[in-house]
C-alpha positions as CSV (number, residue, x, y, z in Angstrom):
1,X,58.9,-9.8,57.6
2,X,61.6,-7.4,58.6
3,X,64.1,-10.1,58.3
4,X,63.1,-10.8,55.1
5,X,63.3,-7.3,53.4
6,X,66.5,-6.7,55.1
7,X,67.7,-10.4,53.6
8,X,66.5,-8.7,49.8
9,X,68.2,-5.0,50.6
10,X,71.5,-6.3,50.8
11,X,71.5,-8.9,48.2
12,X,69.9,-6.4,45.6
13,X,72.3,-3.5,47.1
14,X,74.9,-5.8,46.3
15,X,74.3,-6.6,42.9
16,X,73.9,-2.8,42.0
17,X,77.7,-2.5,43.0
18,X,78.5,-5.8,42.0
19,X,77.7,-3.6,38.0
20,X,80.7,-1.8,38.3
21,X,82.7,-4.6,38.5
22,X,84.5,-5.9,35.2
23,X,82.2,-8.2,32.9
24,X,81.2,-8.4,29.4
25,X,77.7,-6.9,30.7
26,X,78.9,-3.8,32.4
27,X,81.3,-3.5,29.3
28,X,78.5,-3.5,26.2
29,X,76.0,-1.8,28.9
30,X,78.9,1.4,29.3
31,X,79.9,1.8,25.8
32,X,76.5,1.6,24.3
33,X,75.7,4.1,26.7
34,X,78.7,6.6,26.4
35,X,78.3,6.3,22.8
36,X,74.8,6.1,21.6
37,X,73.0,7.9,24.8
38,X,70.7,7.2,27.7
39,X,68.1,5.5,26.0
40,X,70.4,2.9,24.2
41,X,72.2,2.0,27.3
42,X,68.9,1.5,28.7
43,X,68.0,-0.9,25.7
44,X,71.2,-2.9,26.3
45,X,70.7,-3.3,30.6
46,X,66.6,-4.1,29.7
47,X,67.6,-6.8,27.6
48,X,70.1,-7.6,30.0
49,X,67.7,-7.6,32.8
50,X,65.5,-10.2,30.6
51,X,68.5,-12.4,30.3
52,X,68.8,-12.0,34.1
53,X,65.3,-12.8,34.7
54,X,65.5,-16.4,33.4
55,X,68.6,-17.0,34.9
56,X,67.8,-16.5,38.5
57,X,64.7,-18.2,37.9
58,X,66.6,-20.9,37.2
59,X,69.2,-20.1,39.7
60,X,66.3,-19.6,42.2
61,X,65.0,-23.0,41.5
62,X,67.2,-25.9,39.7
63,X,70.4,-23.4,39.0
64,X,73.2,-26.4,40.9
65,X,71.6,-28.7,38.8
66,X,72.1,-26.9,35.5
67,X,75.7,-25.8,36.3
68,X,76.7,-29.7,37.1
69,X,75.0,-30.7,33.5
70,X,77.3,-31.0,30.2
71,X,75.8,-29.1,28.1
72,X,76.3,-26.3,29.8
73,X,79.7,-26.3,28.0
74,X,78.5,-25.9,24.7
75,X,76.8,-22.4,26.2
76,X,80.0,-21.5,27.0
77,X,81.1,-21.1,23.5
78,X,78.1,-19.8,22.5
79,X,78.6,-17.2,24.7
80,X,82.5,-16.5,23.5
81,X,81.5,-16.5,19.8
82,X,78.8,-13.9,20.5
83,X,81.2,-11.3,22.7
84,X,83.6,-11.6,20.1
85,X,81.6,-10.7,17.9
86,X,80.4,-8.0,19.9
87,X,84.1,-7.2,20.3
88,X,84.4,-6.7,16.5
89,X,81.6,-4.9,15.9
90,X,82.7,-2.3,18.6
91,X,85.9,-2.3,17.7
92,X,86.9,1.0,16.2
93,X,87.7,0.4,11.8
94,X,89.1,3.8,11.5
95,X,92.2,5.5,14.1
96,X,91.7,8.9,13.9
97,X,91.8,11.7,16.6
98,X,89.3,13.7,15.5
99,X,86.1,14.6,18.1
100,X,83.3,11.8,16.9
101,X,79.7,12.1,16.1
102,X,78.2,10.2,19.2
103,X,74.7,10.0,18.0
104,X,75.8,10.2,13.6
105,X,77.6,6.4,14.1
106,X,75.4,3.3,14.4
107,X,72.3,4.8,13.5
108,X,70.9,1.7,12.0
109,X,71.0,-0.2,15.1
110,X,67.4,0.1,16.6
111,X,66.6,0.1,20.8
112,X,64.5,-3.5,19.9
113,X,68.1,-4.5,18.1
114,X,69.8,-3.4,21.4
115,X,67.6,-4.7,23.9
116,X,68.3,-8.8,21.6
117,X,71.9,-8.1,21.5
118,X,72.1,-7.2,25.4
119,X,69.7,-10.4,25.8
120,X,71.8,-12.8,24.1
121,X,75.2,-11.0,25.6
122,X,73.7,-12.2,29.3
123,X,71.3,-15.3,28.6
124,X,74.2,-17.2,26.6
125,X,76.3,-16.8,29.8
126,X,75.9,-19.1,32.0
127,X,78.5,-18.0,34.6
128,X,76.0,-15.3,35.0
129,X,74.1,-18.2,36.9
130,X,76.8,-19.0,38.9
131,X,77.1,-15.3,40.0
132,X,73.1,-15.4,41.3
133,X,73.9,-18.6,42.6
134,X,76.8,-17.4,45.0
135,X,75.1,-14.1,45.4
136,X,71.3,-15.7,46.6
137,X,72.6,-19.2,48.3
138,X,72.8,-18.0,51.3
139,X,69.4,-15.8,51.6
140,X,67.9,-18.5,49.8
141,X,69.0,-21.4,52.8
142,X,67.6,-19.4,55.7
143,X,64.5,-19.1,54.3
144,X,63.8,-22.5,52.8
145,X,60.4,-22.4,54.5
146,X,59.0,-19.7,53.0
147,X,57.9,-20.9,49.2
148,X,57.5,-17.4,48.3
149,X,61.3,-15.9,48.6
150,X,63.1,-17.7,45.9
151,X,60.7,-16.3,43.3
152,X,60.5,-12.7,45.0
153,X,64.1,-12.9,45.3
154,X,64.4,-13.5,41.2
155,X,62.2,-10.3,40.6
156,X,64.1,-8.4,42.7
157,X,67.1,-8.9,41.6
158,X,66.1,-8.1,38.6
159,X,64.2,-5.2,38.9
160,X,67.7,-4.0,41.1
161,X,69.9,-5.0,38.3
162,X,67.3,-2.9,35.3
163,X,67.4,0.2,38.0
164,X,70.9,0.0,38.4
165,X,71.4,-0.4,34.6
166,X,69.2,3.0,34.1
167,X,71.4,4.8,36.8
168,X,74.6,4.2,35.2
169,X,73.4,4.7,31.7
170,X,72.0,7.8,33.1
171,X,75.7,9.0,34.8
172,X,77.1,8.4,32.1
173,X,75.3,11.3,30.3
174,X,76.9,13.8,32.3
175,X,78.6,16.3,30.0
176,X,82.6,15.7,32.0
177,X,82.5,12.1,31.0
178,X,81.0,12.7,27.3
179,X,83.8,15.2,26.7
180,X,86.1,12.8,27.6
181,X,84.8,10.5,24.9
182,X,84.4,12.1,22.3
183,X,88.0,13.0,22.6
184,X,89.2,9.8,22.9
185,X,86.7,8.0,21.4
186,X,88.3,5.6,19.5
187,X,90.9,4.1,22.2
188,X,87.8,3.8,24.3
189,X,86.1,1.8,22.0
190,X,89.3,-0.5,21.5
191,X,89.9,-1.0,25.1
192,X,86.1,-1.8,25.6
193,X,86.3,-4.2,22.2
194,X,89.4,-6.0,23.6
195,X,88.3,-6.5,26.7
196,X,85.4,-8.3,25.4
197,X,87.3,-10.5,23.5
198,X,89.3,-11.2,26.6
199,X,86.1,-12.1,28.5
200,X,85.4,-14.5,25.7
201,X,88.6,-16.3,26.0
202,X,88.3,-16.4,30.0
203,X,84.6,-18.3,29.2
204,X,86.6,-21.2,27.4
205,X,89.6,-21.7,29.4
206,X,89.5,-23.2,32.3
């Protein structure tokens, strides 16, 4: 039993770092989160955490098999249209260097709207898959006799990934960092749009 929970520490431990690393989720998860509070950040990494749910599943259980499969192409532009869209609609319409209303701009976009979009920004990825796959092969091979690890292992990591989600949102309240964008709000928001869009173009290209 030891072996096991220290087999699930690391691999969740290593997904919450693994968040800080560049990826169209951290991306949409920061912004909405420097720019429209704790709670919309949350929104975002819940829906996330949905998307994530399914996809280790998968992972968990048939995820190889789906990866060799050729449809799995056609999710890959999927995926690309909807981050660049994501990328346009975050990308700033106005330059100006005034200090910016964080919680006047994007009013209309409810948490329920934000939890979708962060749903569809991870579940239309499939080289999210590919990540749980590398991260969980080996846990998952050394303990193939126990039936019970591959679907702990899914929750887990996804309960890791939602907490880790809610930490960074809630960092990213901290009144240093929020300074910092509202000054520079709008080259933020560029860099994070563009980005995006190159993350789309990555998905595609081989």
């Amino acid at each position: 039993m030891m072996e096991v929970v220290l087999s699930l520490s690391v691999v969740c431990g290593l997904l919450v770092l693994s968040q800080l690393s560049p990826g169209p989720d951290v991306f949409f998860v920061f912004r909405t989160a420097l720019a429209r509070g704790f709670r919309a950040g949350v929104a975002v990494g819940a829906g996330i955490s949905l998307g994530f749910l399914i996809q280790a599943a998968v992972a968990c259980s048939a995820g190889a098999w789906v990866m060799q499969q050729s449809w799995s192409l056609y999710m890959l532009w999927a995926a690309a249209a909807w981050l660049l869209y994501l990328a346009w609609k975050i990308f700033p319409k106005q330059w100006q260097g005034a200090e910016v209303d964080l919680r006047g701009a994007e009013q209309g976009c409810t948490c329920r709207a934000l939890l979708w979009q962060g749903f569809l920004c991870n579940i239309l990825n499939p080289k999210c898959m590919l990540f749980i796959l590398t991260l969980s092969a080996g846990p998952l091979q050394a303990h193939t006799d126990t039936v019970w690890y591959a679907p702990l292992l899914a929750v887990m990591l996804t309960l890791s990934g939602l907490l880790g989600w809610v930490m960074w949102s809630a960092l990213l309240q901290w009144r240093p960092v929020q300074g910092v964008y509202r000054r520079y709000a709008v080259w933020v928001d560029a860099v994070f749009a563009v980005l995006l869009a190159v993350f789309a173009v990555l998905l595609v290209v081989p």
